[in-house]
C-alpha positions in Angstrom: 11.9 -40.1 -8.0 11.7 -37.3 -10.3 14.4 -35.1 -8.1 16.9 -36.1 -6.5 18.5 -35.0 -3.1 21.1 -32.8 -4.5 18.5 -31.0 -6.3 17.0 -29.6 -3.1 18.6 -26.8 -1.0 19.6 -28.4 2.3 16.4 -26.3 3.7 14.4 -28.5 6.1 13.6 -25.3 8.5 10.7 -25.3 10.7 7.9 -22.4 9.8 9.2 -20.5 12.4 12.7 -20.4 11.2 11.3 -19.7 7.6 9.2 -16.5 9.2 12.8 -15.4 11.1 14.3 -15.5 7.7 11.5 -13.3 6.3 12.0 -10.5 8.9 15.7 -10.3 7.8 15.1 -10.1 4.5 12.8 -7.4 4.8 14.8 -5.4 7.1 17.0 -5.5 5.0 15.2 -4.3 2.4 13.5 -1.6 4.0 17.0 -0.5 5.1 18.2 -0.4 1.9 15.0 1.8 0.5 15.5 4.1 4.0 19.0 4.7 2.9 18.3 5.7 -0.7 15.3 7.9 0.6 17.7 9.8 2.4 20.0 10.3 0.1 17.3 11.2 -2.5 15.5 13.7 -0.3 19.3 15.6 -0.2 19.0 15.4 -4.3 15.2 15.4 -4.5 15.0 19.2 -6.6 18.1 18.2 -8.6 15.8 15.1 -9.8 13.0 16.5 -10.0 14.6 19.1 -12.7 15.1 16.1 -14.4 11.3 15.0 -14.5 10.4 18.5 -15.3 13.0 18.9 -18.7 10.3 17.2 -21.1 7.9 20.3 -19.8 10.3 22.7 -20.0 11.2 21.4 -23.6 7.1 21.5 -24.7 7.5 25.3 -23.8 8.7 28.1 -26.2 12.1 29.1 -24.7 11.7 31.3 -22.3 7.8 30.6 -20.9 6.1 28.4 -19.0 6.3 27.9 -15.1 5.5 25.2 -11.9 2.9 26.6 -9.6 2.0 25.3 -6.2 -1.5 26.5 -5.0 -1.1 24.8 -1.1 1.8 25.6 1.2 3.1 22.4 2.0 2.9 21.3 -1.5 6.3 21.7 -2.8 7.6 20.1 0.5 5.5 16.5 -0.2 6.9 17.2 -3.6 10.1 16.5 -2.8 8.9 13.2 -0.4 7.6 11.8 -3.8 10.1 12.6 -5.7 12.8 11.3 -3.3 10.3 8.1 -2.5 10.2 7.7 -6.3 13.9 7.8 -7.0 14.8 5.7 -4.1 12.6 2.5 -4.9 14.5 2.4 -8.1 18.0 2.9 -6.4 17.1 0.4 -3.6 15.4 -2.2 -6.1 18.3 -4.5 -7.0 19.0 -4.8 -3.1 15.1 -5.3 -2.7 15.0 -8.0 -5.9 18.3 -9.7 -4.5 16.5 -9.9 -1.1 13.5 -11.8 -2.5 15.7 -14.0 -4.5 18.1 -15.0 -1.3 14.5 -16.0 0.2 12.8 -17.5 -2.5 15.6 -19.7 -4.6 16.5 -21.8 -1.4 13.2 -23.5 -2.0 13.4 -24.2 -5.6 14.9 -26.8 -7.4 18.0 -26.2 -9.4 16.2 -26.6 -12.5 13.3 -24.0 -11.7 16.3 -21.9 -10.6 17.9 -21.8 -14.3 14.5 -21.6 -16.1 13.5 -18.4 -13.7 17.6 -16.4 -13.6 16.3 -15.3 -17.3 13.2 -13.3 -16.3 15.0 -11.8 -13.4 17.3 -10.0 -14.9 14.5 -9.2 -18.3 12.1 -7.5 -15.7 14.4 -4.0 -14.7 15.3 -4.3 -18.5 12.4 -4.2 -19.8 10.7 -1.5 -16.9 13.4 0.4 -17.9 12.8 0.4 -22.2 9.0 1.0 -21.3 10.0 4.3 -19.2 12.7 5.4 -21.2 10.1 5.7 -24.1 7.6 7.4 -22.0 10.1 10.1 -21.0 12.1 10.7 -24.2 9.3 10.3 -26.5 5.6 10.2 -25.3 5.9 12.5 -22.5 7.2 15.5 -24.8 5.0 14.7 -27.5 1.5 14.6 -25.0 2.6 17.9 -23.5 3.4 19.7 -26.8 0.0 18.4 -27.4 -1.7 19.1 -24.1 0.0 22.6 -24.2 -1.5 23.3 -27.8 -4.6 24.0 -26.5 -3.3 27.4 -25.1 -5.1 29.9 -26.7 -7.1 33.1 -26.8 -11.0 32.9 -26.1 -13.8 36.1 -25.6 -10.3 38.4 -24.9 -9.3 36.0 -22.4 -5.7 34.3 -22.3 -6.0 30.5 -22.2 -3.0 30.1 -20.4 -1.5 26.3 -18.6 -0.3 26.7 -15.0 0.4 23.1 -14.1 0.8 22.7 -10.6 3.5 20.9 -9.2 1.9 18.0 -7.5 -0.1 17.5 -10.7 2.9 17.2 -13.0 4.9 14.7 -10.6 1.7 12.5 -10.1 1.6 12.5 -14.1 5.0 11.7 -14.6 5.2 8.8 -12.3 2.2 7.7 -13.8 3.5 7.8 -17.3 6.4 5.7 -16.5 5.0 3.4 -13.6 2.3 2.8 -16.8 4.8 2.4 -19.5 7.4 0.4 -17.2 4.6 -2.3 -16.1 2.7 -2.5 -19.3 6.6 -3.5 -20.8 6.7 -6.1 -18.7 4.0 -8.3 -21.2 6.6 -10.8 -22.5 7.6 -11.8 -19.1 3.9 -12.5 -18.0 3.1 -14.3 -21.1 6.1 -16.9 -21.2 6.0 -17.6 -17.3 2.0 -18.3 -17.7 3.4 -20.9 -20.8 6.3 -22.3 -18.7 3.6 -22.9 -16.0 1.4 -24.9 -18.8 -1.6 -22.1 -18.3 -1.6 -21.0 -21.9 0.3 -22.0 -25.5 1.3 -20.1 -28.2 -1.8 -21.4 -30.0 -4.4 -20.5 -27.8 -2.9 -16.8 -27.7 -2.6 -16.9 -31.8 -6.0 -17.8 -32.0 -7.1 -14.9 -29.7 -5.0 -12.1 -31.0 -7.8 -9.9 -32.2 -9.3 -10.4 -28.5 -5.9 -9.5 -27.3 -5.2 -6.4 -29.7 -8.6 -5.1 -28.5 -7.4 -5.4 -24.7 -4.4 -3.7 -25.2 -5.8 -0.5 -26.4 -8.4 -0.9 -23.7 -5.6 -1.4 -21.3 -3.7 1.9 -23.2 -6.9 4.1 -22.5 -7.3 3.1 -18.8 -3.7 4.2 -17.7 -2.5 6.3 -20.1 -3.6 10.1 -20.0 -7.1 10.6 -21.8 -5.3 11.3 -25.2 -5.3 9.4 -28.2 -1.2 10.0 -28.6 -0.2 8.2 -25.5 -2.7 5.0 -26.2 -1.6 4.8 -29.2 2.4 5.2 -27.9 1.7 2.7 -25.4 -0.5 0.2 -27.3 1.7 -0.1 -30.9 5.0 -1.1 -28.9 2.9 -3.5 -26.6 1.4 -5.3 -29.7 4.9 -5.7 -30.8 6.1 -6.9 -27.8 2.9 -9.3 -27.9 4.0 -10.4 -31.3 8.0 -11.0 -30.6 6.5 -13.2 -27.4 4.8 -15.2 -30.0 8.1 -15.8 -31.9 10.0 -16.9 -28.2 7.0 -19.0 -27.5 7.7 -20.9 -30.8 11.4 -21.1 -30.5 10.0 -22.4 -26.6 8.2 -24.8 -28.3 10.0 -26.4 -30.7 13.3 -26.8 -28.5 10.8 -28.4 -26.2 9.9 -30.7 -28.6 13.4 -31.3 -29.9 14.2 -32.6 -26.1 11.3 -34.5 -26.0 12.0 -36.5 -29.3 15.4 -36.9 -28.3 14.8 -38.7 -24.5 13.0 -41.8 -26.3 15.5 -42.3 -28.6 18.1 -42.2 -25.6 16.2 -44.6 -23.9 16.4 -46.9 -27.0 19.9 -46.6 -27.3 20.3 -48.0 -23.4 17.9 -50.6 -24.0 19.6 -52.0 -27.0 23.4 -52.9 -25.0 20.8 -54.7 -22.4 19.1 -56.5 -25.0 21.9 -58.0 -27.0 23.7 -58.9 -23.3 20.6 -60.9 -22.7 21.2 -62.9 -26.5 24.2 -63.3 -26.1 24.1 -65.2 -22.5 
């Protein structure tokens, strides 16, 4: 056998006890995303100042306002913002949750290949959102905001609204968070055999051309966020080319090494068998 029983979590539970075990771990999970809702709500215009200080900076000092053109507005505002900030708060509860019910049926090898791109996915989500809030997001509104101006006697003038600014803020980060998480696609789809690092070096142009097609799509219709978005993907891309080699070749390092092990045990055997 390939495995052995020590390998395999003591988990022999019938479907129903595996579905009993879901229910917890999503309770427990939705408890833990409640909980952070609540206390978010209590601190949703305090973050929410936060999300707004990259408009505030693409302003001259002094100018530039949040307008809300519906009454209830301002109050699904805060929801959002509270919803927003409390799936990050609750997530390593939420990712530990998933974990507890997912690694009892894996072997202890897939266990210690997978423990690496756990903790690189909220790593990475987080570089990709950092960059969109301390670098693309005040350079696209300095640019958005540059096309104030004065036409026919009439003042040009940008009155974002509220709900329009949040819903473009998560969607800079969401975009920038989940497009940062490339590496970790690519090496699980070559851990699970479905591609090599030859087969994506002989597609790169095909792949360059995708990710400024992907840029475009979820990126603001500007050409300074696709190009934000799409220069740090294609050196992402290109770093996961250099781990897919180092993959590789310690692969084939082990490989090499396991018949020459298997030599070494067959040659005591042998020479017991001349010698009797």
């Amino acid at each position: 056998m390939a495995f052995s029983i020590r390998d395999i979590d003591e988990t022999q539970a019938p479907l129903l006890d595996h579905l009993i075990e879901l229910r917890k771990r999503l309770v427990r999970a939705f408890l833990a995303l409640g909980l952070a809702f609540v206390v978010c709500l209590y601190f949703a215009q305090d973050i929410f100042a936060i999300l707004v200080r990259p408009l505030a900076a693409a302003f001259p000092p002094g100018q530039g306002k949040l307008i809300y053109t519906k009454l209830y507005e301002a109050f699904f505002v805060d929801i959002k913002v509270a919803l927003f900030a409390a799936f990050f708060v609750s997530f390593p509860v939420i990712a530990n949750q998933l974990w507890a019910f997912v690694a009892p049926g894996l072997y202890a090898k897939e266990k210690k290949a997978f423990l690496p791109f756990l903790f690189a996915t909220p790593i990475l989500f987080a570089l990709g959102a950092s960059l969109a809030y301390f670098v693309v997001m005040p350079t696209a509104f300095k640019y958005f905001l540059g096309f104030q101006h004065t036409s026919a006697g009439l003042q040009q003038e940008a009155l974002p609204a509220m709900g329009d600014y949040l819903d473009l803020v998560m969607r800079f980060i969401f975009a920038f968070g989940a497009a940062f998480l490339l590496p970790v696609l690519l090496l699980l789809l070559q851990r699970a055999g479905l591609v090599t690092r030859t087969q994506l070096v002989g597609a790169r142009r095909y792949v360059i051309v995708a990710i400024f097609i992907v840029a475009a799509v979820i990126t603001p219709p500007d050409v300074v966020s696709q190009f934000a978005l799409a220069v740090p993907l294609l050196a992402l891309f290109e770093g996961t080319l250099l781990l897919m080699r180092f993959n590789e070749g310690r692969a084939a390092r082990l490989a090499a090494k396991e018949p020459q092990a298997d030599g070494d045990d067959a040659a005591p055997e042998a020479a017991e068998a001349d010698g009797s």
